[in-house]
C-alpha positions in Angstrom: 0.0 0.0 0.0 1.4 3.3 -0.6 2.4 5.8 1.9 0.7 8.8 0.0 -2.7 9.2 1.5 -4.9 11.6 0.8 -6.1 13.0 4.1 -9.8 14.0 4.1 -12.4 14.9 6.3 -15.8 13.0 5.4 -19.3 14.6 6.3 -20.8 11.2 7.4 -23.9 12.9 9.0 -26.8 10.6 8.5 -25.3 8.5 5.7 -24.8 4.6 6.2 -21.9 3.3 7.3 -21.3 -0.7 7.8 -19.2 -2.1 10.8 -18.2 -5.6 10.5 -17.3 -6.8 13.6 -18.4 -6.3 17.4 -14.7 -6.7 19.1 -12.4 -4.4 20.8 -12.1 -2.7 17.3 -15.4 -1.9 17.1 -15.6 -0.6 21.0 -12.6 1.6 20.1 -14.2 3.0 16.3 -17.7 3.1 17.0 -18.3 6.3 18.9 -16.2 8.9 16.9 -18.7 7.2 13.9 -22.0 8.0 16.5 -20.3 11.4 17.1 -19.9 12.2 13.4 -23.7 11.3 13.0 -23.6 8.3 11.0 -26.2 5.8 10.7 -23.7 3.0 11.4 -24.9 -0.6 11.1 -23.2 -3.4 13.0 -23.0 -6.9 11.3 -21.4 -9.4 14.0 -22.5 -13.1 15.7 -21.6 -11.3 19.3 -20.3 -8.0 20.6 -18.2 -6.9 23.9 -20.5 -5.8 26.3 -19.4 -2.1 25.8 -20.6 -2.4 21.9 -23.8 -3.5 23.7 -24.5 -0.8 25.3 -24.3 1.6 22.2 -26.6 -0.9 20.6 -28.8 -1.0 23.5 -29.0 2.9 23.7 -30.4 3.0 19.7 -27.1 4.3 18.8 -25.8 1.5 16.2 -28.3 -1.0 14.4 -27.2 -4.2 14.8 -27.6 -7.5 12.7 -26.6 -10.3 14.8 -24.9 -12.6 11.9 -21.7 -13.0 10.0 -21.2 -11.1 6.9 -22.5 -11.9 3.4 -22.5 -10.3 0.2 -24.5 -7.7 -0.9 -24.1 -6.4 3.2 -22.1 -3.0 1.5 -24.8 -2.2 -0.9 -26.2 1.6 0.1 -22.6 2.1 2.3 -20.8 5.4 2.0 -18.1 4.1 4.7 -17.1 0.7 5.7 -14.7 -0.9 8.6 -13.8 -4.4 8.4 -12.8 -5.5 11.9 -14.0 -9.4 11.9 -11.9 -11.5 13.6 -11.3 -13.7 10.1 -9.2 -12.6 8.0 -11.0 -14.1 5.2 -13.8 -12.3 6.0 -12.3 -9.2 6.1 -10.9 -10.4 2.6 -14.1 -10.4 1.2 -15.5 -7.3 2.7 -12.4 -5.4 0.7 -13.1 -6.9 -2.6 -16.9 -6.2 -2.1 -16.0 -2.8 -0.9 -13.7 -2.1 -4.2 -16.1 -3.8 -6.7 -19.2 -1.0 -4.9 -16.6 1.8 -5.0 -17.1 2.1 -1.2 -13.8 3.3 0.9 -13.1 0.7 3.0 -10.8 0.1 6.5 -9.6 -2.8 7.5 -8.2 -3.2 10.7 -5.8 -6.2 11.1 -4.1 -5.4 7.6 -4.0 -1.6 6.8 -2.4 -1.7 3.8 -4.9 -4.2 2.6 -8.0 -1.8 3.1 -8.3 1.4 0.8 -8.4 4.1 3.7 -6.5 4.1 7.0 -7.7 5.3 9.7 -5.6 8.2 11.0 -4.4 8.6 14.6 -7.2 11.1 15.8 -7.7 13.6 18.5 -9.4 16.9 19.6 -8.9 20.3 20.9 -10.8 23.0 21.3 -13.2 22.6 18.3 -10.2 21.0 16.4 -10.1 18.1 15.4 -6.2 16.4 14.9 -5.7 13.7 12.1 -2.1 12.2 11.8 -1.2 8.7 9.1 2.0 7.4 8.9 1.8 5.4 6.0 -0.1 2.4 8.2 2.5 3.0 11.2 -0.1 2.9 13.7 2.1 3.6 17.1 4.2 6.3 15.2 1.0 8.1 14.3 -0.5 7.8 17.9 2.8 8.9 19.1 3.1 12.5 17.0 -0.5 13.3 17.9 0.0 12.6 21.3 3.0 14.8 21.5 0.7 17.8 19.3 -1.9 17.5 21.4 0.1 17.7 24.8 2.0 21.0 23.3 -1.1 22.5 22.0 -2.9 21.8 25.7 -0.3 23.7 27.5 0.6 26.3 25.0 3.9 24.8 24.0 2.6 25.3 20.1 0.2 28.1 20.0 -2.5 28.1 17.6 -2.2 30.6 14.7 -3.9 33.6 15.3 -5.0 32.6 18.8 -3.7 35.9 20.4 -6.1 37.8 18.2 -9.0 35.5 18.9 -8.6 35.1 22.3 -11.4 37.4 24.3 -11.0 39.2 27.5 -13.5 37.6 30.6 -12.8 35.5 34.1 -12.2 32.4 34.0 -12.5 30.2 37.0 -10.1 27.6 37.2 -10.0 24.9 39.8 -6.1 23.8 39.6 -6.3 20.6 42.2 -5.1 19.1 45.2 -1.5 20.1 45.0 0.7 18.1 42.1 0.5 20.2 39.1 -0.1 17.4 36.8 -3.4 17.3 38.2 -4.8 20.3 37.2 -7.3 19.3 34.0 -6.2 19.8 30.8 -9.0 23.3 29.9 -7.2 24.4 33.2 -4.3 24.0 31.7 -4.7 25.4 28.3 -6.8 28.5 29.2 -3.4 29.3 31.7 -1.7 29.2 28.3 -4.4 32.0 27.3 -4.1 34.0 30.3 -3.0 37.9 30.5 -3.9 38.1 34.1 -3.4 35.3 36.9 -5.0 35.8 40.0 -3.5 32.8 42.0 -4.6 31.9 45.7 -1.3 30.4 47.7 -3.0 26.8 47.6 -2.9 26.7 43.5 0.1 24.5 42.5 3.1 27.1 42.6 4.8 25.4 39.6 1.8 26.2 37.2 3.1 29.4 37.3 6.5 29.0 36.6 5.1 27.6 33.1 3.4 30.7 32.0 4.4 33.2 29.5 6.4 36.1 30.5 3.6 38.4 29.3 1.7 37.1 32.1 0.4 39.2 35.0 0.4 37.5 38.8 -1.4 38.5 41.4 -0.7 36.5 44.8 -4.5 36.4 45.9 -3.1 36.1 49.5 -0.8 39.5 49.4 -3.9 41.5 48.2 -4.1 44.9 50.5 -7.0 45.8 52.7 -7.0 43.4 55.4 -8.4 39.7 56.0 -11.8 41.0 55.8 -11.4 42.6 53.2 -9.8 40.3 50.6 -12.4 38.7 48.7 -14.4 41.8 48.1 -10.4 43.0 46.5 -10.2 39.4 44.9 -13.3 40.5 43.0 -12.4 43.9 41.8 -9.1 42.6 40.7 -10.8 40.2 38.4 -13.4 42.8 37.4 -11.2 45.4 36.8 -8.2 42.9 34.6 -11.5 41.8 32.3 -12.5 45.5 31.9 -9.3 46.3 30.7 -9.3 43.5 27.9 -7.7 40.9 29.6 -8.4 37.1 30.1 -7.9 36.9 33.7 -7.9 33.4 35.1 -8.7 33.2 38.9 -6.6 29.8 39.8 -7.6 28.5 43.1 -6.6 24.9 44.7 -8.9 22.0 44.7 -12.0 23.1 43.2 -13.6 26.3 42.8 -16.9 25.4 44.3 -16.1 23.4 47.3 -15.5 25.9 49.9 -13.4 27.6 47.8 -15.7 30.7 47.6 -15.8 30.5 43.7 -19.3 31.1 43.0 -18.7 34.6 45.1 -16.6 35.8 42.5 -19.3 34.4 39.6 -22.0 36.4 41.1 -19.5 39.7 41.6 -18.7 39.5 37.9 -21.9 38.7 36.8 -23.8 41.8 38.5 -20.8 43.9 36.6 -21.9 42.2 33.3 -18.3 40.1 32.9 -18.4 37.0 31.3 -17.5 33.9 33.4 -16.6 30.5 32.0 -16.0 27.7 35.4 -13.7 24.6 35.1 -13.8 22.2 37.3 -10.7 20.9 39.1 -10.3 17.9 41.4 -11.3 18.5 44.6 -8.5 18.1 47.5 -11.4 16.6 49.8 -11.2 13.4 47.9 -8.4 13.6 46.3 -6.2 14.0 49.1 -7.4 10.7 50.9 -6.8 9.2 47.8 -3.0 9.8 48.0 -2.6 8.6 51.3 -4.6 5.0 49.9 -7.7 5.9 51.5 -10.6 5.5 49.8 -13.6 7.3 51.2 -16.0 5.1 50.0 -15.7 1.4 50.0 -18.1 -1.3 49.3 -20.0 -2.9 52.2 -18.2 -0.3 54.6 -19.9 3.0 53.8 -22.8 4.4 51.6 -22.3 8.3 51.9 -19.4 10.8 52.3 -20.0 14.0 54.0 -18.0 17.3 54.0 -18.0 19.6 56.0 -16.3 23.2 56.7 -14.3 23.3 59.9 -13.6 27.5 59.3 -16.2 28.1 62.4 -16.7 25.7 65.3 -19.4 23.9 66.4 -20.4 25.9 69.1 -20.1 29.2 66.8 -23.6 30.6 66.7 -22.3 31.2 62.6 -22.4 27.1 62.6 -24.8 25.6 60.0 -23.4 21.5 60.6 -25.8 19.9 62.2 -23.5 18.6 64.8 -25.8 15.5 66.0 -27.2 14.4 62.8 -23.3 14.2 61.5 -22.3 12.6 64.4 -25.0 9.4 63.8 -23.6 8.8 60.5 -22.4 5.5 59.9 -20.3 6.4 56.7 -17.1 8.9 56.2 -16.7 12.8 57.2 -13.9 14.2 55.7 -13.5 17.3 57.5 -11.5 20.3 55.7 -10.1 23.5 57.0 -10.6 22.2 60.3 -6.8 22.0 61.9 -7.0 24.8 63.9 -10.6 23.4 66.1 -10.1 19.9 65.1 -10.1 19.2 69.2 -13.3 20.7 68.9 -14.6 18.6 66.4 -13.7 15.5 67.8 -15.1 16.4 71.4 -18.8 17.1 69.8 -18.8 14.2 67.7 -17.7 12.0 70.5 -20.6 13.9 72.5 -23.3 13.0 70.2 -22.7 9.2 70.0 -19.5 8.7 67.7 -17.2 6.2 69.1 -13.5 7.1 70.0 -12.3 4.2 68.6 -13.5 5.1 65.3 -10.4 5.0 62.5 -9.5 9.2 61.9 -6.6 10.1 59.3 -4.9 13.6 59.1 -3.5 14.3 55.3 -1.3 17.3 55.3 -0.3 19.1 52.0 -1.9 16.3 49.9 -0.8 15.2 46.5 2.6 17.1 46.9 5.9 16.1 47.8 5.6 17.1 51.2 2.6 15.3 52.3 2.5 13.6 55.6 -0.1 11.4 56.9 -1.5 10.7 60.2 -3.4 7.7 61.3 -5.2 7.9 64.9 -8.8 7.6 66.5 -11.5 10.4 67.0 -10.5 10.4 70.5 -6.5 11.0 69.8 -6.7 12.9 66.6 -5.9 16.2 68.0 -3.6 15.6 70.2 -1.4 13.7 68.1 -1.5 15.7 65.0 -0.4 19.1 68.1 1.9 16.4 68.8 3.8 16.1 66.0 3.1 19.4 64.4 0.4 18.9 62.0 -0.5 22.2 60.0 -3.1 23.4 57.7 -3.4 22.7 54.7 -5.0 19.3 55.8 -7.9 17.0 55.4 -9.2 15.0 58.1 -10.9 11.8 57.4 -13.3 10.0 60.4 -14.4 6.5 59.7 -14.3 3.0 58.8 -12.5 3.5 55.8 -9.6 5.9 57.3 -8.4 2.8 59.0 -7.6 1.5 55.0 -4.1 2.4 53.7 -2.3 1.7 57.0 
């Protein structure tokens, strides 16, 4: 087969296209073909249970036999992925006699289309070929999309596209790689960074030099009167033309006082776009090996705010009802009362026996990890110096891991 393919985009939007297989080829191909909008009919004896499930949802047709001729006739597209190589034989030569382009999966150069090493970003989408070189095609699209996600290779004209709002970004629990990849690429966009001292400190080495910083935590005014200056720094940066990305650790809406900052821009009519980021309340357990859910041991995970305690009249935990539960409490922000904690959860029925982890500076290279009971929790983490940030996780499952 020669190397020389013609690389083309086909519009297969409601036009038939036959799948002959139901294996781990078709569970890999099938949904960019739903995605494209192709009315893709399956022809296979059995299918993985994934196919299934695409079958099952009225996404592919399915004829459960083997192929026979005349199965092509009407096809703009066809894949042949049987597990025969004879059959796929014969799909080819029908596919070449109907003048149908036609894939074939355990011999490329057999078929007469290969199916390029494929990816997205941003609206885009990425088609590499390599002459039927599978891996080496996977491999430069990998390395194009990782570059283009963190602004290693900038997209022409993407300076002059790129439009001036807020964009809340959640950056994770502490380890820069696990920031998401939009995080990542709108901080390759960014002209203003408004970073609180949680976000992972070596995001920002990787930004351009063009790049504004703002250290949320050094903002002037006072404790009380930081958010309120948080806002207007955002406010003012996207007034100004700038794409101003607010990166805050963990997630933006899990205590993290991110949909404050939505409402502030929104009543001064600034366009907000919200990612996501991994939340350190989970994620943190989760690098220690605790898992706060676990079959047969817990069916619900509550979290609560430790930045008041329970005897504050601010308070809104239901101290009591927390206390009764049976499953995990991952308590966050809650170092400096976590004494406090413990004493009313103890008072309302929870036993001081019951498994309690500390996780300081989670997913970093720092982190330390504490395993105790309710009733020794806070002493031993005063003990041996514990600090914020931390996450504290009371129950059966902070015993796992040890």
């Amino acid at each position: 087969m020669s190397e020389d393919h013609y690389l083309a985009g086909l519009d297969l939007r409601d036009r038939r296209v036959v799948f002959i297989g139901g294996g781990g080829v078709a569970q890999r191909r099938l949904p960019r073909l739903i995605a494209a909008g192709a009315r893709v009919e399956l022809i296979a004896p059995e299918v993985t249970v994934a196919v299934s499930g695409m079958i099952e949802s009225g996404e592919v047709s399915w004829q459960r036999r083997g192929y026979a001729e005349g199965d092509l006739d009407g096809a703009w597209y066809a894949i042949a992925a049987s597990s025969d190589p004879e059959v796929n034989v014969r799909v080819v030569e029908e596919a070449q006699r109907r003048r149908v382009f036609c894939v074939r999966s355990d011999l490329a150069a057999a078929g007469t289309a290969v199916t390029p090493a494929i990816g997205e970003h941003d609206g885009m989408v990425l088609g590499v070929l390599a002459g039927g070189a599978h891996r080496r095609s996977a491999a430069v699209r990998d390395v194009v999309l990782e570059a283009l996600r963190t602004g290693a290779l900038a997209e022409a004209g993407e300076l002059g596209a790129k439009t001036a709002g807020v964009v809340l970004v959640g950056a994770g629990p502490g380890d820069p790689d696990l920031i998401t990849v939009a995080g990542r690429r709108e901080l390759a966009r960014a002209d203003l960074v408004v970073a609180d001292r949680l976000a992972p400190r070596a995001l920002l080495d990787e930004l351009s030099g063009h790049v504004e910083i703002v250290d949320a935590a050094k903002i002037p005014y006072g404790r009380a009167a930081t958010q309120q200056a948080i806002n207007t720094a955002l406010i003012e940066g996207a007034r100004a033309g700038q794409r101003v990305v607010r990166l805050k650790g963990g997630d933006s809406f899990v205590f993290g006082r991110g949909f404050e900052e939505v409402l502030a821009c929104a009543e001064e009519g600034i366009a907000v776009t919200v990612i996501p980021g991994v939340t350190s309340a989970f994620s943190a357990p989760a690098s220690a090996g605790i898992p706060v859910t676990h079959r047969g041991v817990t069916h619900e995970v509550v979290v609560v705010s430790g930045h008041v305690g329970p005897a504050d009249e601010s308070s809104l935990v239901d101290w009591p009802s927390v206390a009764r539960l049976r499953g995990t409490l991952v308590l966050m922000m809650a170092m400096q009362r976590l004494g406090e904690f413990a004493e009313v959860l103890m008072a309302n029925g929870k036993p001081g026996d019951t498994p309690a982890a500390v996780i300081a500076d989670g997913a970093t290279r720092n982190q330390r990890v504490l395993r105790s009971t309710v009733a020794q929790v806070a002493a031993e983490a005063r003990e041996q110096e514990f600090t914020p940030p931390a996450i504290v996780v009371i129950g059966e499952v902070a015993g796992f891991g040890a």
